[in-house]
ROSE-4610 file (N, C-alpha, C; in Angstrom, 1 decimal, always signed):
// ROSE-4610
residu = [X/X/X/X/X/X/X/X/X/X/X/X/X/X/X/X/X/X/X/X/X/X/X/X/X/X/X/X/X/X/X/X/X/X/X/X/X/X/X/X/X/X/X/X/X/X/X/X/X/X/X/X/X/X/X/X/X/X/X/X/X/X/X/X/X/X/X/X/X/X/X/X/X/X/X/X/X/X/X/X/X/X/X/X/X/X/X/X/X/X/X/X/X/X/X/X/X/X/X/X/X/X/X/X/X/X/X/X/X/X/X/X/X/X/X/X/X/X/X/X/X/X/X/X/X/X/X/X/X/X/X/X/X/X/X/X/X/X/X/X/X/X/X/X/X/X/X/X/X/X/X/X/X/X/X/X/X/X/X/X/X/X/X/X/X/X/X/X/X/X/X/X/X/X/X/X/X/X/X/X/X/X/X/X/X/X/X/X/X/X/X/X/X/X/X/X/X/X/X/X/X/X/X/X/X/X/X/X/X/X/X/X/X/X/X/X/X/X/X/X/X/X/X/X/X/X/X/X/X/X/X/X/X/X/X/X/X/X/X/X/X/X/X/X/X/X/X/X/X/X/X/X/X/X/X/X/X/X/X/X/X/X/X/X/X/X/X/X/X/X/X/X/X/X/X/X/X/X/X/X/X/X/X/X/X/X/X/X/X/X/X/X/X/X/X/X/X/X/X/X/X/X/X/X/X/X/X/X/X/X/X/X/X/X/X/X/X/X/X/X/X/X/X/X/X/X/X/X/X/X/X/X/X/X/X/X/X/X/X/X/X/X/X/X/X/X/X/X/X/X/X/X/X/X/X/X/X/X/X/X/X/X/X/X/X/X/X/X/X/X/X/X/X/X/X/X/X/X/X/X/X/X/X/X/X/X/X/X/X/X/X/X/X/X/X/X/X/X/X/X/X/X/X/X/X/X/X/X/X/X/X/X/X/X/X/X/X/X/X/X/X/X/X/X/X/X/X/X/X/X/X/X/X/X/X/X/X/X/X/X/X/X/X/X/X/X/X/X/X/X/X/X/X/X/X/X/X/X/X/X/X/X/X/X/X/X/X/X/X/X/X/X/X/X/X/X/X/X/X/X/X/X/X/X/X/X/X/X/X/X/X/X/X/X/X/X/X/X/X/X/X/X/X/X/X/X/X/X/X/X/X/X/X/X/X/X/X/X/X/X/X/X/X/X/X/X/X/X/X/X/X/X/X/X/X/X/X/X/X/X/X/X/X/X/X/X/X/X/X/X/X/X/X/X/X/X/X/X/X/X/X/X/X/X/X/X/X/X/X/X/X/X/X/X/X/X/X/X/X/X/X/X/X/X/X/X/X/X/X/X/X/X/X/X/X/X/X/X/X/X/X/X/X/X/X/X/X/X/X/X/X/X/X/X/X/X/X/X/X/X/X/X/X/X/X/X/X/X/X/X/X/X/X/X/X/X/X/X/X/X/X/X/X/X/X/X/X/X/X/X/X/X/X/X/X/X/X/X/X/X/X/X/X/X/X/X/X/X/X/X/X/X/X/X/X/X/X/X/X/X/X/X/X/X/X/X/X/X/X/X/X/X/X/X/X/X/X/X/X/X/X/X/X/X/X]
num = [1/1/1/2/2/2/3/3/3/4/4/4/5/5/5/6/6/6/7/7/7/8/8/8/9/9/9/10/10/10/11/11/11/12/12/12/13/13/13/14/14/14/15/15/15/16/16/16/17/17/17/18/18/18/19/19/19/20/20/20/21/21/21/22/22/22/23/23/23/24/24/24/25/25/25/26/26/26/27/27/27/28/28/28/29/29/29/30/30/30/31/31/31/32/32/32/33/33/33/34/34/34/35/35/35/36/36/36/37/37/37/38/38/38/39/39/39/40/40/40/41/41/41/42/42/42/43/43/43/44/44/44/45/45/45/46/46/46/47/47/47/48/48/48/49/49/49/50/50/50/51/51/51/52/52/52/53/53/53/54/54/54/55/55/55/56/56/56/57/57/57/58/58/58/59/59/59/60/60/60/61/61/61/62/62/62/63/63/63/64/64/64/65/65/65/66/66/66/67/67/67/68/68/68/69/69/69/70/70/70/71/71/71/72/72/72/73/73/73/74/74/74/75/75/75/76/76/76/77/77/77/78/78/78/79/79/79/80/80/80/81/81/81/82/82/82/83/83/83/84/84/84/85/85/85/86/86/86/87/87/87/88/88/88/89/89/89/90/90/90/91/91/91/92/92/92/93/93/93/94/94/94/95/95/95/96/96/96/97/97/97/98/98/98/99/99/99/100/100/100/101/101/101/102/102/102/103/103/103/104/104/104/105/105/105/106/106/106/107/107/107/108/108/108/109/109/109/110/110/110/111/111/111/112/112/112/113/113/113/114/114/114/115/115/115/116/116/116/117/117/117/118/118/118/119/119/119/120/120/120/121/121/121/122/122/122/123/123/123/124/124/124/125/125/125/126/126/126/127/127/127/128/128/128/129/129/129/130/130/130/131/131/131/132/132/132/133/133/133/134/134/134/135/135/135/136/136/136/137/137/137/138/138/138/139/139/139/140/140/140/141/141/141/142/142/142/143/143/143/144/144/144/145/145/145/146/146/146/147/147/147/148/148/148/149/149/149/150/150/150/151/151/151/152/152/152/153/153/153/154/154/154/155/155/155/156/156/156/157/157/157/158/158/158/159/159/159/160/160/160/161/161/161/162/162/162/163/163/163/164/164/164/165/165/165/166/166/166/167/167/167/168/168/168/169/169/169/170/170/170/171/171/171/172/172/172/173/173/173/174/174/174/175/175/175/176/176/176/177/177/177/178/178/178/179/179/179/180/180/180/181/181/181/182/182/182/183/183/183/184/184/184/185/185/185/186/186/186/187/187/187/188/188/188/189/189/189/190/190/190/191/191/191/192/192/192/193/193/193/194/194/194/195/195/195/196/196/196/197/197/197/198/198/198/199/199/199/200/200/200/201/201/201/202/202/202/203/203/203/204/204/204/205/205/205/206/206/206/207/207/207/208/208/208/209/209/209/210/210/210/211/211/211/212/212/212/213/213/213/214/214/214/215/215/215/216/216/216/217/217/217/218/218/218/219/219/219/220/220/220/221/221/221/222/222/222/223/223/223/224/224/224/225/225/225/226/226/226/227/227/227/228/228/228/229/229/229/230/230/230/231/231/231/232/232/232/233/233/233/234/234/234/235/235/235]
x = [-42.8/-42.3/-43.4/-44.7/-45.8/-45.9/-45.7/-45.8/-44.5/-43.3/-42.3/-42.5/-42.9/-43.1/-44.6/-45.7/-46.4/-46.0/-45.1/-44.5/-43.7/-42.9/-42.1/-43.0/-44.2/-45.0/-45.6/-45.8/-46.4/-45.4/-44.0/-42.6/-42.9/-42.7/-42.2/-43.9/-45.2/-46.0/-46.1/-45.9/-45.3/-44.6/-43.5/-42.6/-42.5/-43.5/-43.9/-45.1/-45.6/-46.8/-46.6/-45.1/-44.6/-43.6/-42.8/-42.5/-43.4/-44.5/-45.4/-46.0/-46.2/-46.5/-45.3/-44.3/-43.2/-43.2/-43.4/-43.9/-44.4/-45.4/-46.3/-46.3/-45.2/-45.1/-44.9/-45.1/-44.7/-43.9/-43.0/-42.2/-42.4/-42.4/-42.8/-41.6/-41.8/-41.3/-41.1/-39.9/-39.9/-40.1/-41.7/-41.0/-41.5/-40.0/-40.8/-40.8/-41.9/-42.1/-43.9/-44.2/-45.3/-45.4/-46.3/-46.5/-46.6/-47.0/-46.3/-47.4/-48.6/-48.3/-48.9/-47.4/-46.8/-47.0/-46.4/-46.3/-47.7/-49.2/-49.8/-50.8/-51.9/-52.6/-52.9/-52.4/-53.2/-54.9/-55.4/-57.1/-57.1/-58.5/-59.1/-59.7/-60.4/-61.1/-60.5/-60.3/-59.7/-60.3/-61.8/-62.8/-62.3/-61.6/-61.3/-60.3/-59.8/-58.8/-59.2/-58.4/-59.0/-58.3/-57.3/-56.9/-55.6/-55.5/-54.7/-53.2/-52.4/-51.1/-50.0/-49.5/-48.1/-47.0/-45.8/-44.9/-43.8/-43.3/-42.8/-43.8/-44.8/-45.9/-46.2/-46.8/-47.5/-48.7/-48.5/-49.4/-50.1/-50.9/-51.8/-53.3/-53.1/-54.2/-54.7/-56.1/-56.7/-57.4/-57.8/-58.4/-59.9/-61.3/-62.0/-61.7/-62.7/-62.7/-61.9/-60.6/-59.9/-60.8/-60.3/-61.3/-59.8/-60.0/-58.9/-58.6/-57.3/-56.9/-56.8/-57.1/-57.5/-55.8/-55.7/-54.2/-54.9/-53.7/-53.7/-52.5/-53.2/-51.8/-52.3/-51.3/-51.3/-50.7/-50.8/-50.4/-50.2/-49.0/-49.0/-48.1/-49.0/-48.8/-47.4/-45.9/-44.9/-44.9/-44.0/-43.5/-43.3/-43.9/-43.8/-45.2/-46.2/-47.5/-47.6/-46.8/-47.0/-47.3/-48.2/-48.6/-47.1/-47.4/-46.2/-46.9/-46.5/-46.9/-46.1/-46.3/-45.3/-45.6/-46.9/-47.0/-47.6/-47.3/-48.0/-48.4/-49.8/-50.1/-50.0/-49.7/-49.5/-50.8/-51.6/-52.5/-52.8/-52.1/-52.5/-53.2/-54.2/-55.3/-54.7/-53.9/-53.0/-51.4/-51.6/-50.4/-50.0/-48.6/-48.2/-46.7/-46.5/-45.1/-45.2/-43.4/-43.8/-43.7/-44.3/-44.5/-43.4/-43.1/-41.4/-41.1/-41.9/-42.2/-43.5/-43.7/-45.1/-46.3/-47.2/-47.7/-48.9/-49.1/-50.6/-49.6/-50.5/-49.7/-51.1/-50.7/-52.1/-52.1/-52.7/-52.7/-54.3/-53.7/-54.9/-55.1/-55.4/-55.7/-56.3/-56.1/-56.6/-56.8/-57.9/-57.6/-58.0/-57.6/-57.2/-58.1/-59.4/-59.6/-58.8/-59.2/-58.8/-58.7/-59.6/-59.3/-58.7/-58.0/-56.6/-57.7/-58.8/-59.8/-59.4/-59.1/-58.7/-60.1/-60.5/-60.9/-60.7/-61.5/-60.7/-60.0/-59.6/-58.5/-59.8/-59.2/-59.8/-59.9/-60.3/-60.4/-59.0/-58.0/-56.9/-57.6/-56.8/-57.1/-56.6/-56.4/-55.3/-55.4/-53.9/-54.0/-53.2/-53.0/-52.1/-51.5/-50.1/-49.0/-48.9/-48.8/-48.3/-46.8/-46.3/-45.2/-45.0/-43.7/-43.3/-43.0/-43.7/-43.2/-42.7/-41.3/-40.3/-39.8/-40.2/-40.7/-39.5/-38.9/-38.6/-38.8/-38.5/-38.9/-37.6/-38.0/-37.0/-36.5/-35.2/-34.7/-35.5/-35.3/-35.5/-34.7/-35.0/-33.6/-34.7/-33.5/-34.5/-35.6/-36.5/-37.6/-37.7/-38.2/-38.0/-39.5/-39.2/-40.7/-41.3/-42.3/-43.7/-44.2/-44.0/-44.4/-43.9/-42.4/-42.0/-42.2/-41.3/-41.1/-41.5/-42.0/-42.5/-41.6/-41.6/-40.9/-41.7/-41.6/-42.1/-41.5/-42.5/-42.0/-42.7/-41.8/-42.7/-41.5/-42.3/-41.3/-40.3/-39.6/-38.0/-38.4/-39.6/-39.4/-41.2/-41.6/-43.5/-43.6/-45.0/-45.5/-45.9/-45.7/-46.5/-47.7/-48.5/-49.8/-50.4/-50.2/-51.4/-51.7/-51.5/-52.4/-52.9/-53.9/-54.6/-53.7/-54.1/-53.5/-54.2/-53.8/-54.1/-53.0/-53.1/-52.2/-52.5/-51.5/-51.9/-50.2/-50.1/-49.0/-49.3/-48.0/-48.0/-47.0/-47.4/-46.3/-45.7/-44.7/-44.3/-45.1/-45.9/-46.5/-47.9/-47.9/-49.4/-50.1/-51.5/-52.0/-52.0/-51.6/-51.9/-53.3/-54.9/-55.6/-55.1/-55.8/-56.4/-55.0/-53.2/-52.8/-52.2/-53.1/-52.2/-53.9/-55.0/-56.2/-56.5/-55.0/-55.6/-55.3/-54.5/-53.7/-52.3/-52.0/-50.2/-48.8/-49.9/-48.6/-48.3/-47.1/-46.5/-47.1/-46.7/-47.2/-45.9/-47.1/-46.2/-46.4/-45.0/-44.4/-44.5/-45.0/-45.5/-45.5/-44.3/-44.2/-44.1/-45.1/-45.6/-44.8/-44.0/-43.4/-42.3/-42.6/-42.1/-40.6/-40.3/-38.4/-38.0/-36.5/-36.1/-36.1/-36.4/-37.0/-36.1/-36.5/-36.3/-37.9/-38.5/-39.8/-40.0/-40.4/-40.5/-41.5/-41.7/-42.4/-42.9/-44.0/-43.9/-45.2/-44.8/-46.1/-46.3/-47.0/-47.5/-48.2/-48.6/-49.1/-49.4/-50.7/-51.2/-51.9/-51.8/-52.5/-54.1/-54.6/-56.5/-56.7/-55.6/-56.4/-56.4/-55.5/-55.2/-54.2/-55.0/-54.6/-53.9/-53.1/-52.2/-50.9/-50.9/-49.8/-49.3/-48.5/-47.8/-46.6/-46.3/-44.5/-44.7/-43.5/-43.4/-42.3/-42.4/-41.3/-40.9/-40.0/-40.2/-38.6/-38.8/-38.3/-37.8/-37.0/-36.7/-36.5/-37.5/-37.5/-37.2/-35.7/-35.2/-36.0/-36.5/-37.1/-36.3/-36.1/-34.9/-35.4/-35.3/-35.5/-35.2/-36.3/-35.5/-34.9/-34.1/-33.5/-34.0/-33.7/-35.1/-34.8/-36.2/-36.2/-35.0/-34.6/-33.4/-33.8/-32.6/-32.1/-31.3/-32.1/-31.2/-30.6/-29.3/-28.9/-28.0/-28.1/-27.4/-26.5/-25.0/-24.1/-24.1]
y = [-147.8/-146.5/-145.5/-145.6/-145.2/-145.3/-146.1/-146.7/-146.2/-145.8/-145.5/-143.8/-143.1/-141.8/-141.8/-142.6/-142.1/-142.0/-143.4/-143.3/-142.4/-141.4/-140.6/-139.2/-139.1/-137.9/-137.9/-139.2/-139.4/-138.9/-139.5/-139.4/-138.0/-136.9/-135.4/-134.8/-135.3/-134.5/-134.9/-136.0/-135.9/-135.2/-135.1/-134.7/-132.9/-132.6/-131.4/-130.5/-131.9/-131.9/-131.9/-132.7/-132.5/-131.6/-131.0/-129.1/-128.3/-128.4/-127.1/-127.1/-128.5/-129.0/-127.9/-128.0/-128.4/-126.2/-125.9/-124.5/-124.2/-124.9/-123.9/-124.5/-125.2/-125.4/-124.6/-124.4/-123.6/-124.2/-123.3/-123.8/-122.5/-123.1/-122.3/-121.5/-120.3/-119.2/-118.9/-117.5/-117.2/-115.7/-115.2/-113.7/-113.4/-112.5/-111.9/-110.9/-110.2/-108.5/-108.4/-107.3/-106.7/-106.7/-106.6/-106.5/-105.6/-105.3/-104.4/-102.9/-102.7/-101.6/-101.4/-101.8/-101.2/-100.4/-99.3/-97.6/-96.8/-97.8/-97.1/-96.2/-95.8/-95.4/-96.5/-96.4/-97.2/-97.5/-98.6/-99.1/-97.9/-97.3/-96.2/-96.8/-98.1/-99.0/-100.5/-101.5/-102.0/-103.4/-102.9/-103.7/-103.8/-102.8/-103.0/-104.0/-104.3/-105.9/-106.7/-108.1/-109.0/-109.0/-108.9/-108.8/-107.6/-106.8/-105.7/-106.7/-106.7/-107.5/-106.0/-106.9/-105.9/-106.4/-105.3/-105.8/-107.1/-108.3/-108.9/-110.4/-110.3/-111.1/-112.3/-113.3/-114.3/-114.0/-114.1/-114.1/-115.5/-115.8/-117.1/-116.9/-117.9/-118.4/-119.4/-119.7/-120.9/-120.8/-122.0/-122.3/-122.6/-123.3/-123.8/-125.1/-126.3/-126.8/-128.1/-128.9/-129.4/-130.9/-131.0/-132.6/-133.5/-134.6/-135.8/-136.1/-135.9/-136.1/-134.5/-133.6/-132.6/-131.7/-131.0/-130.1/-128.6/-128.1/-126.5/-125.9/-124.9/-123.8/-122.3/-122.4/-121.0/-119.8/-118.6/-117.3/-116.5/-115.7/-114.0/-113.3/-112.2/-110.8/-110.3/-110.4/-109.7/-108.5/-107.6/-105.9/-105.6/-106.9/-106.2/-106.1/-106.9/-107.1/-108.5/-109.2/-110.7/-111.8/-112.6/-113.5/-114.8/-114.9/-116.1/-117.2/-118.1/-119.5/-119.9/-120.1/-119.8/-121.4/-122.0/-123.4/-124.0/-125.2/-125.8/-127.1/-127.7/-129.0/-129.5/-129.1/-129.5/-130.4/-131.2/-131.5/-130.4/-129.4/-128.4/-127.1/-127.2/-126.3/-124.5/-124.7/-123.6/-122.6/-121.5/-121.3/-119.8/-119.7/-118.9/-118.4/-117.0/-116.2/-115.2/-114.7/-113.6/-112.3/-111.5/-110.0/-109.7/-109.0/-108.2/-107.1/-105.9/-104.7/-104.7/-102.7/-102.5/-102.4/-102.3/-102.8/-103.4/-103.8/-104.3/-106.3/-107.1/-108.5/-109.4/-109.4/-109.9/-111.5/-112.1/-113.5/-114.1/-115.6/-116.3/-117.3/-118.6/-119.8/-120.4/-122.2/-122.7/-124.1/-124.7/-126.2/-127.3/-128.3/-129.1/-130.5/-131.1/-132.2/-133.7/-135.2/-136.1/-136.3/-135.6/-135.9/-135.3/-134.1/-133.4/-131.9/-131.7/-131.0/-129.6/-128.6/-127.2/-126.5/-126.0/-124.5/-123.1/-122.4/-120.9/-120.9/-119.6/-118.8/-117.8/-117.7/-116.7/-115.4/-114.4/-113.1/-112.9/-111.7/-111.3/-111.3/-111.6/-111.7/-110.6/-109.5/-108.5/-108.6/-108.6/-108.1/-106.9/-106.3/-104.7/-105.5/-105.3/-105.2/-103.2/-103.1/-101.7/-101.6/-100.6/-100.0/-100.4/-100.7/-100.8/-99.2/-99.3/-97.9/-97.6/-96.9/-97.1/-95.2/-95.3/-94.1/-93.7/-91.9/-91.8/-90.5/-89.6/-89.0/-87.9/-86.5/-85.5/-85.2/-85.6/-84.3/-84.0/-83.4/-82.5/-81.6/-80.8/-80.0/-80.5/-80.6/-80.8/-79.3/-80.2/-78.9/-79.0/-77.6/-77.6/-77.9/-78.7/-79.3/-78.0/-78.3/-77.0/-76.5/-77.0/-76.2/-75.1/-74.9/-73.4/-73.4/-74.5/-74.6/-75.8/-75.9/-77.0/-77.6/-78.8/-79.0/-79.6/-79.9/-80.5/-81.7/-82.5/-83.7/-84.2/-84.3/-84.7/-85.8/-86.4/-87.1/-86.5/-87.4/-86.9/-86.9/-87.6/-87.4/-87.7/-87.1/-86.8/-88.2/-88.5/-90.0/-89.7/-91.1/-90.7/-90.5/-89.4/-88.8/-89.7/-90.5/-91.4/-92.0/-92.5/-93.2/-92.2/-93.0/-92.2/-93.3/-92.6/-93.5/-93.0/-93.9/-93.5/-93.4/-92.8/-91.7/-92.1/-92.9/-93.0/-92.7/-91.4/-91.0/-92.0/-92.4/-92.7/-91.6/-91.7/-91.3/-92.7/-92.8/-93.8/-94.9/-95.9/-96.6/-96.5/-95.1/-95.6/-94.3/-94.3/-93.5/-92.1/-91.0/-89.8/-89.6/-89.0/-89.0/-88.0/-87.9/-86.8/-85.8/-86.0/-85.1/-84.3/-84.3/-84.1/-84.3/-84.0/-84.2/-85.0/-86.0/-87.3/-87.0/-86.1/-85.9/-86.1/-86.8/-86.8/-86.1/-84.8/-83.8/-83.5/-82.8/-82.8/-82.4/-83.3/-83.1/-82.1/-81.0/-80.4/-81.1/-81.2/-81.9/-80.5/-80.4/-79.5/-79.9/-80.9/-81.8/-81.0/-81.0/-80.6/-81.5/-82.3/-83.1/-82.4/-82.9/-81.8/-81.9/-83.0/-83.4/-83.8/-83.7/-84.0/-85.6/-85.4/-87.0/-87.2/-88.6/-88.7/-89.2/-89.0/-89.4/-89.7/-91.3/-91.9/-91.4/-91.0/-90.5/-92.0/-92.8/-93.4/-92.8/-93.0/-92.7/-94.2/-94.3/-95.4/-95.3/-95.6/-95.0/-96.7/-96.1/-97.5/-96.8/-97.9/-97.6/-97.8/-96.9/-97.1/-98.3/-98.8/-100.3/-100.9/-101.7/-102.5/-102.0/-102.2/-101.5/-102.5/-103.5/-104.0/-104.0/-103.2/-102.5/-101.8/-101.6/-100.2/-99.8/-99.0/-98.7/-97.7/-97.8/-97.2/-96.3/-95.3/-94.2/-94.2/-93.4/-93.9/-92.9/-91.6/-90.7/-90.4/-89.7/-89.1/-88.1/-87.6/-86.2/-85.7/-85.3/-85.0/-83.8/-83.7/-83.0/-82.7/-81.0/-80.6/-79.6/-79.7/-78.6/-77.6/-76.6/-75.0/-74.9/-73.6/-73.7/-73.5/-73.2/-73.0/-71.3/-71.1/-69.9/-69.0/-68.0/-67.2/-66.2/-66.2/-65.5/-64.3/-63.2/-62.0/-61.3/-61.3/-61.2/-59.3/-58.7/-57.6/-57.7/-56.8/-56.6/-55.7]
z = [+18.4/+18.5/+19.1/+18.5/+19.4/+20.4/+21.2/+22.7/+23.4/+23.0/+23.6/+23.5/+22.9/+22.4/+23.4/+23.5/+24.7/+26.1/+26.3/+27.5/+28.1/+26.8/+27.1/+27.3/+26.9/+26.9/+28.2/+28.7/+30.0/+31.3/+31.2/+32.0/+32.4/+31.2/+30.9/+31.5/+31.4/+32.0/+33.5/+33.7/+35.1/+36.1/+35.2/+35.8/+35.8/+35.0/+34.8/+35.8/+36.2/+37.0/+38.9/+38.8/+40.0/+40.0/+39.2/+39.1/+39.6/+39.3/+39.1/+40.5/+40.8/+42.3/+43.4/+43.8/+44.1/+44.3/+42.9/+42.9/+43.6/+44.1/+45.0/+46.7/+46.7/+48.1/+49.1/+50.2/+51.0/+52.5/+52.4/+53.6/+55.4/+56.0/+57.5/+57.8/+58.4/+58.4/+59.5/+60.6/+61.9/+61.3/+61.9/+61.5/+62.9/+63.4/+64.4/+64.6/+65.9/+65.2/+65.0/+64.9/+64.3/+62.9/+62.4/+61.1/+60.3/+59.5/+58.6/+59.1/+59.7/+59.9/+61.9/+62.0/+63.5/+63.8/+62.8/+63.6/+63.1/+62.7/+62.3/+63.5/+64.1/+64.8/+65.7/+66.5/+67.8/+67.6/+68.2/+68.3/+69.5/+68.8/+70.0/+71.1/+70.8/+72.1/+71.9/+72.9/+73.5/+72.6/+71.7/+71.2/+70.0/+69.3/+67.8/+67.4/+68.1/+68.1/+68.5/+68.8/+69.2/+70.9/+71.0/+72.4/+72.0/+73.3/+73.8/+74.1/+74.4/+74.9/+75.4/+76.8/+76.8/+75.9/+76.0/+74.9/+75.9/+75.4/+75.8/+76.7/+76.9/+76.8/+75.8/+76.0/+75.2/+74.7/+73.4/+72.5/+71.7/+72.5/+72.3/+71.7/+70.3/+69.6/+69.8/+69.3/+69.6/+68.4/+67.6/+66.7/+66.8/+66.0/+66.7/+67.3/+67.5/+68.5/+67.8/+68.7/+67.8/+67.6/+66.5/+65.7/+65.5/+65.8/+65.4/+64.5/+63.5/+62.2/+61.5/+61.8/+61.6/+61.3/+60.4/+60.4/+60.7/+60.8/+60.8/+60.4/+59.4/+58.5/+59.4/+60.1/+60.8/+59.8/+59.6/+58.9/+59.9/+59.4/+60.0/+58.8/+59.1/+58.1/+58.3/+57.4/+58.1/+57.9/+58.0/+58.0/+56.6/+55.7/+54.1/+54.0/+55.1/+54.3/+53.6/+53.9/+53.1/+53.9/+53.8/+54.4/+54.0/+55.6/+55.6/+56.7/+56.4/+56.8/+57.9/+59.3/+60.6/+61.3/+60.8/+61.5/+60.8/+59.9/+58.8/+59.4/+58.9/+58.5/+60.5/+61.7/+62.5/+63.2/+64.4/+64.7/+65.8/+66.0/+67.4/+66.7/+67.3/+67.0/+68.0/+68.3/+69.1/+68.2/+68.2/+68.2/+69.5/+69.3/+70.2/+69.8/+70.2/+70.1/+71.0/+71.3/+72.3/+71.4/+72.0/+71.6/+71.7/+70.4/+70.9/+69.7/+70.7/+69.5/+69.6/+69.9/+69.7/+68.3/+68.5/+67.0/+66.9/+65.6/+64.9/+64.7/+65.4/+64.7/+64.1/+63.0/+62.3/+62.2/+62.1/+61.9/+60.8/+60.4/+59.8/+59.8/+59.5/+59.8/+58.7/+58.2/+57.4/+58.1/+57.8/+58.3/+57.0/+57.5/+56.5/+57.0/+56.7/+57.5/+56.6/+57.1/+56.8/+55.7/+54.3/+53.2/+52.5/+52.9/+52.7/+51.9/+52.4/+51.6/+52.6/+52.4/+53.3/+53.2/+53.9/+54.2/+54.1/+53.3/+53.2/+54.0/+54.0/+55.1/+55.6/+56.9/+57.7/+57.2/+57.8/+58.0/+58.3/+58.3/+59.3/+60.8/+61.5/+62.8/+63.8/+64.4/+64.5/+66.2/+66.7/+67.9/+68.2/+69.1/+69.8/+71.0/+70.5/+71.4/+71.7/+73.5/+74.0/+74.2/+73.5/+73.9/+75.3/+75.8/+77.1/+77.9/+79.4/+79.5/+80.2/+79.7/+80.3/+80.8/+82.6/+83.2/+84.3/+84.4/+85.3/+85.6/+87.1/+87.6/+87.5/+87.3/+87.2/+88.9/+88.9/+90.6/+90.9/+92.6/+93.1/+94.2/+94.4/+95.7/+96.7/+97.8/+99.2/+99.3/+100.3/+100.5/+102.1/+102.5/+104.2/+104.5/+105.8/+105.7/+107.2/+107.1/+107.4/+106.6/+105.5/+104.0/+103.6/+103.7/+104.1/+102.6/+102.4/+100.5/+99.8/+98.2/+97.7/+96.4/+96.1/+94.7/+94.0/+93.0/+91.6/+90.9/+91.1/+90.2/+88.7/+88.5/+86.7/+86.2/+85.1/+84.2/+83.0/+83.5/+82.4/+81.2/+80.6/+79.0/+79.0/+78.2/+78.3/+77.8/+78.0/+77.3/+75.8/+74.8/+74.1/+73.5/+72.7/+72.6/+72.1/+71.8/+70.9/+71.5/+73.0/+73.9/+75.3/+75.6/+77.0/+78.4/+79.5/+80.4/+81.7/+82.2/+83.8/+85.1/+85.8/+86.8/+88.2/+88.7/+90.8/+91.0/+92.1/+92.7/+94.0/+94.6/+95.9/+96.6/+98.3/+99.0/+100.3/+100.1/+101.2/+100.8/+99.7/+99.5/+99.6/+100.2/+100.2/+99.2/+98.8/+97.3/+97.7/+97.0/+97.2/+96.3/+96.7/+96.2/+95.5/+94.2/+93.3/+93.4/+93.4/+93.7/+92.4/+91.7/+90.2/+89.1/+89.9/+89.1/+88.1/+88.5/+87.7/+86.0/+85.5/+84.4/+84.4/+85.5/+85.3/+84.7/+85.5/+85.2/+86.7/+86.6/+87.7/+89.2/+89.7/+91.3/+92.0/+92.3/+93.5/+95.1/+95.4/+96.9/+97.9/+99.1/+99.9/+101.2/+101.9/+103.0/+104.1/+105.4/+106.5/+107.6/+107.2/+107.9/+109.3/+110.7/+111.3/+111.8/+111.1/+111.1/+109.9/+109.5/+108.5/+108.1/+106.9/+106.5/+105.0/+104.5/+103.6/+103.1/+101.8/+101.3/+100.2/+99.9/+98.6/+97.8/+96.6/+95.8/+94.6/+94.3/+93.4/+92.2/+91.0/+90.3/+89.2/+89.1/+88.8/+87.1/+85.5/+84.7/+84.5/+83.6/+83.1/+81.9/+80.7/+79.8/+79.8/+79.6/+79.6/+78.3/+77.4/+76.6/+77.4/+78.5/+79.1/+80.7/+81.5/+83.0/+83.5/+82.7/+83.4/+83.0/+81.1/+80.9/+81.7/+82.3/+83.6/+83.1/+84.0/+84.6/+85.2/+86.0/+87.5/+87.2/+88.2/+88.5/+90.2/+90.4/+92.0/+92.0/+93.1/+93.4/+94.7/+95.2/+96.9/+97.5/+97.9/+98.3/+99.5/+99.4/+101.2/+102.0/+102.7/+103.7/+104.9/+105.0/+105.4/+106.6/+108.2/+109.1/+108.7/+109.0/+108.7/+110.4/+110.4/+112.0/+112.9/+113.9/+115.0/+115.0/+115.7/+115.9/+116.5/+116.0/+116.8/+117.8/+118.6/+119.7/+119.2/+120.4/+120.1/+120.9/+121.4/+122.9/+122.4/+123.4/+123.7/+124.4/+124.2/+124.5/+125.6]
């Protein structure tokens, strides 16, 4: 009876042992997105993250240096703030997702060598995805060229203030220096042109984190003869 009453005490802590196990499993997750604080303040320098990204871009990690037999539990922070587990136990010292949504995307890492022994978890790892920017140029009425008259071009909807950026107008493709002092506010058009034309306007913006964030605008400014001089005949 003893022996059947330990056996059954053994069964039930087993089986209590692989419950409790089973508890703390974790299963891999798709979150995608930024993390929980997206809409906080932008990084003021390009240094305070680990990389800048545009929005819609690859977002590629790299672990240290891979060892053979070796796992990796990859982590990202979702939009509650909870760490979730997005690549488990895998032998690729890599992970990757595309950006989609501007934001803070945090990440962390654990590895696991041959004897199933893990290593803390990292630090958060943070990178900045940029807003996409998405640019266009207001009308204009034709303007008579000799400079009789000038028009104004600006953007339909201002950028937003929490980032800095940078400003190159073109005319016909090629760069208008300094025509707008390099604040990207509106250029006045003042075409000396000495026949009616048509004239492509492009402005170009880039964010100062990363100068290969852009977007483009791109406008047409008819350029219209005034009449010719008049005649004045007597009767």
């Amino acid at each position: 009876m003893k022996r059947i009453f330990t056996h059954l005490s053994l069964a039930i802590t087993l089986l209590l042992c692989t419950a409790s196990l089973a508890s703390f499993a974790q299963t891999t997750v798709v979150v995608n997105g930024p993390s929980k604080d997206a809409l906080t303040t932008p990084p003021a320098a390009a240094t305070d993250v680990s990389k800048i990204y545009c929005d819609g871009s690859a977002i590629n990690l790299t672990g240290p240096a891979f060892i053979a037999g070796y796992k990796y539990d990859w982590y990202k922070i979702d939009n509650t703030g909870t760490k979730q587990l997005v690549k488990e136990g895998t032998t690729d010292n890599t992970y990757s997702e595309t950006a989609s949504g501007a934001g803070y995307y945090d990440y962390q890492l654990v590895i696991i060598n041959t004897a199933g022994c893990s290593s803390p978890i990292t630090n958060i790892n943070k990178v900045y995805v940029l807003p996409t920017l998405n640019l266009a140029l207001t009308p204009i009425d034709p303007i008579c060229s000799g400079g009789q008259t000038t028009g104004t071009l600006k953007l339909t909807q201002p950028l937003d203030g929490a980032y800095t950026y940078t400003y190159q107008w073109q005319r016909n493709g090629q760069n208008v220096s300094d025509a707008d002092g390099g604040k990207g506010y509106p250029l006045v058009v003042k075409e000396t042109a000495s026949s009616a034309t048509a004239i492509t306007y492009t402005l170009q913006v880039s964010y100062s984190l990363n100068s290969g964030c852009k977007g483009t605008a791109n406008a047409s400014v008819t350029v219209v003869d005034p009449p010719q001089t008049p005649t004045i005949t007597f009767n």
